[in-house]
C-alpha positions as MATLAB code, in Angstrom:
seq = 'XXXXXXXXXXXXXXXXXXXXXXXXXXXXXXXXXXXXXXXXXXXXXXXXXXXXXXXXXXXXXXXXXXXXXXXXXXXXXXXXXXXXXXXXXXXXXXXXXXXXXXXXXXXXXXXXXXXXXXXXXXXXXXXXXXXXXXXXXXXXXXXXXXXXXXXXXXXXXXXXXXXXXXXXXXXXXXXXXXXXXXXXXXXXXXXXXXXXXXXXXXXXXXXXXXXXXXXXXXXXXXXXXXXXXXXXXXXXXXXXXXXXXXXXXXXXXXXXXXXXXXXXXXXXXXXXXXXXXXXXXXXXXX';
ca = [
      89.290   66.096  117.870;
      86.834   63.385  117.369;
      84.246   65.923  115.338;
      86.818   66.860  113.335;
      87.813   63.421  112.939;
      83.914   62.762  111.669;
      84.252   65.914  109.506;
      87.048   64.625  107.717;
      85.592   61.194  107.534;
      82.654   62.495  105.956;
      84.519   64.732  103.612;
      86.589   61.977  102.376;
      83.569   59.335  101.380;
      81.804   63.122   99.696;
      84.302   62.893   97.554;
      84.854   59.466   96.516;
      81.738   59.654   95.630;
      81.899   62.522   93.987;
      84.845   61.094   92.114;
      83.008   57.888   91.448;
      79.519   59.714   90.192;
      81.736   62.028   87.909;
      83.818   58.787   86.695;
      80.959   56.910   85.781;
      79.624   59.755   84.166;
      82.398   60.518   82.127;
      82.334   56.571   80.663;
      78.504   56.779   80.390;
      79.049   59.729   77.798;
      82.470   58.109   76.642;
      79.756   54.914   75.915;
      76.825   57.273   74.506;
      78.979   59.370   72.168;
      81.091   56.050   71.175;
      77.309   54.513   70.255;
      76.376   56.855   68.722;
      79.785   56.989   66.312;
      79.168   52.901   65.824;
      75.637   52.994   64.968;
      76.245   55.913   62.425;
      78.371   53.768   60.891;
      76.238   50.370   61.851;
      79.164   48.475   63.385;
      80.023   47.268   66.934;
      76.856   49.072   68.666;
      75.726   46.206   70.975;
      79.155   44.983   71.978;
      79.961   48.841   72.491;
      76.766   48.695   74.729;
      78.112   45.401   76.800;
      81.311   46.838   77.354;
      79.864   49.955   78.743;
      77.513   48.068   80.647;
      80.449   45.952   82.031;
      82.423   49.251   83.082;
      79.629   51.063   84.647;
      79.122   48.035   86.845;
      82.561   48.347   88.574;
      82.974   45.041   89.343;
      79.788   43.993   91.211;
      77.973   42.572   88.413;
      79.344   40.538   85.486;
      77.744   40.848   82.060;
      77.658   37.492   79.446;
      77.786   37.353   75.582;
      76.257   34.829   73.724;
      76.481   34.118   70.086;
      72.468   34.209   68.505;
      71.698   31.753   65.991;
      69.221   34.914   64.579;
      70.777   36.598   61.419;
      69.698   39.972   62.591;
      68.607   41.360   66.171;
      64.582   41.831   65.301;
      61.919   42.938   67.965;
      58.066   44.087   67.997;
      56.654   47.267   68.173;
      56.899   46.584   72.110;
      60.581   45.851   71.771;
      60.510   42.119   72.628;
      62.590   39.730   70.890;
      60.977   38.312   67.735;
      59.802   34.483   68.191;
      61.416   32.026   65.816;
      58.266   30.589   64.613;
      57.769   34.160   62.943;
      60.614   34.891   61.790;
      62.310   31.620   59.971;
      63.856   33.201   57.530;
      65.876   35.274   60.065;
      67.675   31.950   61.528;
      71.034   31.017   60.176;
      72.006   27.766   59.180;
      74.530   25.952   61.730;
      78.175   26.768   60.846;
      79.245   24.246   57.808;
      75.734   23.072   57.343;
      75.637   24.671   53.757;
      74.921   23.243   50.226;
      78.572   22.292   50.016;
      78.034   20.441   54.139;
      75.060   18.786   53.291;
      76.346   17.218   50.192;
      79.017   15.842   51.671;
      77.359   14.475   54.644;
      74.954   13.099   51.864;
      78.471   11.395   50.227;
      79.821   10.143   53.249;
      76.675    8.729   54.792;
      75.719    6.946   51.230;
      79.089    5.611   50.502;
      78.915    3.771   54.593;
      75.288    2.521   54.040;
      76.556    0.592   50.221;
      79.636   -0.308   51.619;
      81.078    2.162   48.462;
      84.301    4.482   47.996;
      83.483    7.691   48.295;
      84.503    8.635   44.677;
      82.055    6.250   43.359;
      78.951    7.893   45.292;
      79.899   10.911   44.168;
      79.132    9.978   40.269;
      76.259    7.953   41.078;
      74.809   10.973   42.826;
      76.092   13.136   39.778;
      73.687   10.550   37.617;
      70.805   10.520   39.931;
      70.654   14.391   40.010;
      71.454   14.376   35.955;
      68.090   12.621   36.523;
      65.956   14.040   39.091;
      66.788   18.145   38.758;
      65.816   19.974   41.770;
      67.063   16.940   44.070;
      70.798   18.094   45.097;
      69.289   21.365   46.225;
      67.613   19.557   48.691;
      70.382   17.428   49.702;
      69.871   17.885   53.988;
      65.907   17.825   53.747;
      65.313   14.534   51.976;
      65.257   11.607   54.103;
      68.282    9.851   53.896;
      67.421    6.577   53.474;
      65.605    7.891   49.911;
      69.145    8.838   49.250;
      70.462    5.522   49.860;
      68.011    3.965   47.724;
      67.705    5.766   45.079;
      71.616    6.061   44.755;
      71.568    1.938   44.569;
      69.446    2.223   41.965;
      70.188    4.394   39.710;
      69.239    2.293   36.531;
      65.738    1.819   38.099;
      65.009    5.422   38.570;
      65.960    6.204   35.345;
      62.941    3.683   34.559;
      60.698    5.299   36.731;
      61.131    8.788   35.423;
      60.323    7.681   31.906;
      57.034    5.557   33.552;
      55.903    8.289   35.296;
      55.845   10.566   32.146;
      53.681    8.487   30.564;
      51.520    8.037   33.202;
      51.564   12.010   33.745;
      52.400   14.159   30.675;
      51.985   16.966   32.194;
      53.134   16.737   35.555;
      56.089   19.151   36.955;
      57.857   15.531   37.258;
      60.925   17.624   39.212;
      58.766   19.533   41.602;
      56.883   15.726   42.622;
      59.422   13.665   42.906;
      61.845   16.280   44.416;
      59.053   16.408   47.264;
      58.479   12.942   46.973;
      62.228   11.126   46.416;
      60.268    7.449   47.547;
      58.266    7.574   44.483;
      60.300    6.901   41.854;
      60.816    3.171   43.951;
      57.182    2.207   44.323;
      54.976    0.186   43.022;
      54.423    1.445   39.061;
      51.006   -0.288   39.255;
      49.822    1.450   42.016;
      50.577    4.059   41.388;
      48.911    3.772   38.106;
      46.155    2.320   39.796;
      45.248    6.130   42.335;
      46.402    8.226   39.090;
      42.877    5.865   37.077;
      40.931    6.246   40.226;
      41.136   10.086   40.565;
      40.709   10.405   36.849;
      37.321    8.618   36.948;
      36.114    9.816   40.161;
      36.885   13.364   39.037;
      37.952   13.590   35.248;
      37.555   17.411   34.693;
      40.481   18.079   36.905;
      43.860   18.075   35.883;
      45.586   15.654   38.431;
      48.751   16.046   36.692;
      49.277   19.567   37.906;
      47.342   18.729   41.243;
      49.835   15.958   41.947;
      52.938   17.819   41.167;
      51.858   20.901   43.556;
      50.050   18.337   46.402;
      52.647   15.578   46.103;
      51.706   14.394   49.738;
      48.104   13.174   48.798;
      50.644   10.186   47.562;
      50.125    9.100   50.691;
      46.587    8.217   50.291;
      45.927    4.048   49.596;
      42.504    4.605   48.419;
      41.731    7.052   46.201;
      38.263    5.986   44.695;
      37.380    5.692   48.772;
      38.851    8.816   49.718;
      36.361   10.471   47.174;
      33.561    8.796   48.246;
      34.006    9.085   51.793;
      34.326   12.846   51.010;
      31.237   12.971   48.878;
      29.053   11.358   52.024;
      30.481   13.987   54.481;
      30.098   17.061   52.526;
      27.002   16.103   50.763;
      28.525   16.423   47.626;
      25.886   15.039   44.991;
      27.250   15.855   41.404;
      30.262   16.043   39.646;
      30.241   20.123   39.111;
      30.111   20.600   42.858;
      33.191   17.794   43.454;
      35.137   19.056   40.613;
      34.645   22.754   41.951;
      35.536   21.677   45.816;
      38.637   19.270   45.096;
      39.814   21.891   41.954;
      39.752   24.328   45.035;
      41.051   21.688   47.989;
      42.660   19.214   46.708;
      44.013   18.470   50.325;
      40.641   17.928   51.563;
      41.140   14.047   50.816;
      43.429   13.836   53.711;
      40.815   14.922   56.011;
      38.953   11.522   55.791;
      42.081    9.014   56.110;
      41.612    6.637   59.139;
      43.230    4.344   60.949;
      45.839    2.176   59.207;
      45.460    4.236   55.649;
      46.360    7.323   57.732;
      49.826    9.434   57.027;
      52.893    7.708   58.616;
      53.191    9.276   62.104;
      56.450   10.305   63.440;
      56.863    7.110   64.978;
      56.203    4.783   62.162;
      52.401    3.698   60.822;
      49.204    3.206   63.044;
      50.149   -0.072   62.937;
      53.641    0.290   64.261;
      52.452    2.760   67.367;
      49.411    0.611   67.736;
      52.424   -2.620   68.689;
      54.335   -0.227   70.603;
      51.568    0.742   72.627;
      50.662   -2.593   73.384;
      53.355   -3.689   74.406;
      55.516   -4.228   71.554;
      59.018   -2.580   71.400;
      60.980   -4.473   68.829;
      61.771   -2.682   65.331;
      62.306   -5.135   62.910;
      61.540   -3.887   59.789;
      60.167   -0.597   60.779;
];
């Protein structure tokens, strides 16, 4: 009785298992042949794959979803997941952060900072990108505070558009300033002071097309020292050899900024980190 007992016992778990091998084969080729329909038709294949995966598991595992931020599901040659660094393009913007999100952040944040009605930012910002084309498309990448300014002062850059064509006829004035918003509010004479400096340090280049493709060498204070301070380093000795290196590297005059004429850092100027550093923490005016 008790061997036939076993035998029976035995029997009975044979065939659940049987039962459960031929079960979960029958989904795995109810999941291949339903995979292969969707990815004929290119729709549904991975969450055909997760539910399949979920099923086959019976319970003991659970599988997740999770919604990318990656337009499109790219790997290697070794099947690894494609880093973001190398594929930018491939990353979608956040959900509402569009042209038509930005902008109206871009309203709403303006109109609190003037103390304005909304309807009234709007047409100042309709003037100030009558006046500076190329500047609402990058409404969401221009600081904010540029924004602000400019939007306060719409009379003024106006002004500085028609100053800065005279001091550069044939600068891209949309491309610079659209990369540069701050420098339609600075200083007209110094800035006609670096645009005399690089002209006589280097006057066979054309620094109105330099300036409108290299808009961040703005950031240099001293021009006719930047030069010079390249010249000594490279062992540059005549004007055919600097015109040749800077028509080739412009950008090479931000290797040679130091100290307190170097770029802002993240954290404010050399100056302002320099405080901090030492002790420093307030902010006014930074």
């Amino acid at each position: 009785m008790a061997t036939r007992a076993m035998a029976n016992a035995t029997t009975a778990t044979t065939s659940a298992m049987t039962r459960h091998r031929v079960s979960s084969s029958r989904r795995a080729r109810g999941w291949r042949t339903a995979s292969r329909a969707s990815s004929e038709d290119g729709r549904g294949t991975t969450e055909d794959a997760i539910d399949a995966l979920a099923e086959l598991s019976d319970g003991r595992w659970r599988v997740g979803r999770y919604r990318s931020k990656r337009k499109e599901h790219l790997v290697n040659e070794l099947g690894d997941i494609v880093a973001e660094e190398r594929s930018g393009s491939n990353i979608a913007e956040h959900v509402g952060w569009n042209d038509g999100g930005k902008l109206r952040f871009c309203v709403a944040t303006v109109a609190r900072e003037l103390d304005l009605d909304e309807d009234e930012v709007g047409k100042k910002l309709v003037n100030l990108f009558a006046l500076v084309p190329g500047m609402e498309s990058r409404i969401g990448d221009v600081k904010m505070a540029d924004v602000v300014r400019m939007t306060a002062r719409v009379p003024d850059v106006a002004v500085a558009m028609v100053r800065l064509r005279d001091l550069l006829p044939e600068a891209d004035l949309s491309k610079m300033v659209t990369a540069r918003p701050s420098l339609l509010l600075e200083d007209f004479d110094e800035i006609a002071r670096k645009i005399g400096e690089l002209r006589e340090c280097a006057p066979r280049l054309r620094w109105d097309a330099i300036l409108s493709d290299f808009p961040h060498l703005w950031e240099i204070h001293d021009m006719r020292g930047n030069v010079e301070m390249l010249k000594e380093k490279l062992s540059v000795e005549d004007d055919d050899a600097l015109t040749k290196l800077l028509g080739g590297r412009p950008e090479l005059l931000l290797s040679v900024q130091s100290r307190h004429d170097m770029i802002t850092y993240d954290n404010g100027t050399l100056a302002q980190v320099e405080a901090m550093v030492n002790g420093d923490r307030t902010s006014d005016g930074w």
